[in-house]
N, C-alpha and C positions, 0 to 999 in steps of 0.2 A: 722428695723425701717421704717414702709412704709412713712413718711414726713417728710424732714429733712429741709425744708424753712417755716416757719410759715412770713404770713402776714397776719400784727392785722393792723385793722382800729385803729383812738385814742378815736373820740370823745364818747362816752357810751358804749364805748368796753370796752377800759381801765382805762378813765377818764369819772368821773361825770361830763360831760357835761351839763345837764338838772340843776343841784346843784349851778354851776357857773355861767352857762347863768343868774338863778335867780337873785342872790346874785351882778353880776355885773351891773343887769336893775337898779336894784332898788337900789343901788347906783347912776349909771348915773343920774337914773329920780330924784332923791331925791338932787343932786348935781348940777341940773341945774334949781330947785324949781317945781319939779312937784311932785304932793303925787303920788306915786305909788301903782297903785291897779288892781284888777284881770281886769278892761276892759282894761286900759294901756296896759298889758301883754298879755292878749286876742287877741288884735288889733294885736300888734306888730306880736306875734306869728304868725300870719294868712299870714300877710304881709310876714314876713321872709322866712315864708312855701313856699309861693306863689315865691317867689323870687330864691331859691334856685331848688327850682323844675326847673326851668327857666334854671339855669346853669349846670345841673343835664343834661337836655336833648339839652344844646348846641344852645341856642335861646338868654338864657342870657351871657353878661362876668363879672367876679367876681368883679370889681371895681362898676357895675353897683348895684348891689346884696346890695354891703358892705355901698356903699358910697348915695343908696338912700331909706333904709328899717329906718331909723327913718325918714328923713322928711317925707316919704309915712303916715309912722303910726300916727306923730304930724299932716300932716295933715288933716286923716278921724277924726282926734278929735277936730278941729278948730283950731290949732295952724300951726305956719311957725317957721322952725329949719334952722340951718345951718347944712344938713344933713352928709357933709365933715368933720367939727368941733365934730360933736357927735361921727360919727365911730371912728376916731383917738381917744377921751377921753374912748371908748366902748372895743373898744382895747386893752386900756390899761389896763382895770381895767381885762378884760377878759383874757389877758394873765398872770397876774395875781393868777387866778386860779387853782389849781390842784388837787382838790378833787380825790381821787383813788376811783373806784367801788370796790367794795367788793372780796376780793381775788387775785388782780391785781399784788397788787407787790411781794409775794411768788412766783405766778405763771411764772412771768414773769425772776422772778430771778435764781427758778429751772430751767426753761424750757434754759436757756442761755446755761446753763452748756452741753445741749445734743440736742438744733437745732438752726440751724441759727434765728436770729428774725429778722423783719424789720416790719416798719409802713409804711400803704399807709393811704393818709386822703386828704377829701376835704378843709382842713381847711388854711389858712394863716400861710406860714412861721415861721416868727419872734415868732407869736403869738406860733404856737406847739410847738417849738424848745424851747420855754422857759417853756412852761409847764410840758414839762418833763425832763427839767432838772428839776424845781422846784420838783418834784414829785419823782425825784432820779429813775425814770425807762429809763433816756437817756442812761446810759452806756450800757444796756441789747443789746440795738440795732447796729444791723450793719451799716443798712441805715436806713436815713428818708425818704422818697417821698411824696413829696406834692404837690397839684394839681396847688398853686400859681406857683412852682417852677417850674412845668414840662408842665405848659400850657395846659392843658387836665384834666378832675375830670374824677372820676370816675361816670357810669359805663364804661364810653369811651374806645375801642378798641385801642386807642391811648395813653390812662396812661396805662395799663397794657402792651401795647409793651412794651413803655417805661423802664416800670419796672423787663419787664423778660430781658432787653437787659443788665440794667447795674445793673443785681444781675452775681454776677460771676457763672458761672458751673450753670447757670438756667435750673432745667428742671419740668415739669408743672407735671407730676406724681411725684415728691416728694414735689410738695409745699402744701399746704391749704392756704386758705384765710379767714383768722375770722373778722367776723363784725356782726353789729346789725340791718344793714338796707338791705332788701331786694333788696330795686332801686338803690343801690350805689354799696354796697360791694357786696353780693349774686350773684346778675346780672350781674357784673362784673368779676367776678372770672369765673362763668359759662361761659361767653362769649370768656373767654381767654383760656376755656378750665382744669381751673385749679377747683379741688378740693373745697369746703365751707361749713364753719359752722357755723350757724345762731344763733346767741345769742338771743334767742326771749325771754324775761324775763316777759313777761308779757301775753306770751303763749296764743299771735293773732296768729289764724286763717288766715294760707296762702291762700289766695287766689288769690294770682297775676299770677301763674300758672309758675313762675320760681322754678326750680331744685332748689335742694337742697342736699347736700350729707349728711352733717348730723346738727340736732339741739341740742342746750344745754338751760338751761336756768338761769346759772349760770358758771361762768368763771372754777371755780374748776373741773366743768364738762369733761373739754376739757383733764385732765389727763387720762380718762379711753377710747378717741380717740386717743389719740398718743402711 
């Protein structure tokens, strides 16, 4: 078995991220009297990109990200939020969430049986740790790692030490690292030296000029790699 440690990112690797983020805006916006509609979502979107990219390359910190991507977006649309007040109700609704992507929890519940699994994610604590329980793919995992918890996102040289320190019996030729984002997981796993494989499901065109060991475009895929 040439990889016996798989490391899955969560956010639209395993869970529908994009489905949830949705369904919690427009909630939020629709709960604090705003209609929500594609420029709302537009706006927001741009801003959040813009922000996480920020923390992505270590310029931003994540309470910054979290705690001021709605008053940002209320205010290129004329309005003033209490941008503290919205993340904690945004939060909630977002953890909340646990749409499965398509093939996630078969996959996740064979693959238990015959390699290690762990999650590495840029995402918030409390927030992942609930969503997969909700979603019943918590037990699969060994470990969780998360960027809140371990002060470092990924692609940082500093969450992946991290992570190969306290996987027990860590060695980087028997791991992989599965994700869907080039600038987070990809770049990341290359840089630690380890093994990746690119869930591109919508079959863009690399152009970042990062490695890649192999692509899939669909989670079921990743059985005729291992």
């Amino acid at each position: 078995m040439k990889y016996e440690m798989l490391l899955f990112d969560l956010d639209d690797t395993l869970l529908d991220f994009e489905a949830n983020e949705r369904e919690s805006l427009e909630k939020l916006f629709t709960d604090n009297g705003f209609a929500f509609n594609k420029e709302i979502f537009d706006t927001y979107h741009r801003i959040n990109k813009e922000l996480w990219n920020g923390y992505e390359k270590g310029t931003l910190d994540l309470n910054e990200v979290l705690n001021t991507r709605f008053s940002k977006t209320l205010h290129q649309l004329g309005q003033t939020v209490d941008g503290v007040l919205w993340e904690m109700q945004y939060r909630t609704l977002l953890g909340q969430g646990y749409q499965l992507m398509e093939g996630a929890y078969d996959l996740c519940q064979q693959l238990s049986k015959s390699h290690r699994l762990f999650i590495i994610t840029n995402g918030v604590t409390e927030t992942q740790l609930n969503r997969l329980r909700l979603s019943k793919l918590y037990p699969f995992f060994e470990n969780i790692f998360t960027s809140q918890e371990l002060g470092y996102q990924k692609p940082a040289k500093e969450f992946f030490d991290y992570v190969k320190k306290h996987i027990k019996e860590f060695k980087a030729d028997k791991a992989l690292v599965i994700g869907d984002s080039l600038s987070s997981d990809i770049k990341g796993g290359y840089l630690a030296g380890i093994d990746t494989c690119w869930i591109n499901r919508k079959n863009t065109e690399n152009t970042s000029g990062i490695p890649i060991t192999y692509t899939i475009t669909k989670l079921p895929e990743l059985y005729s790699i291992l």
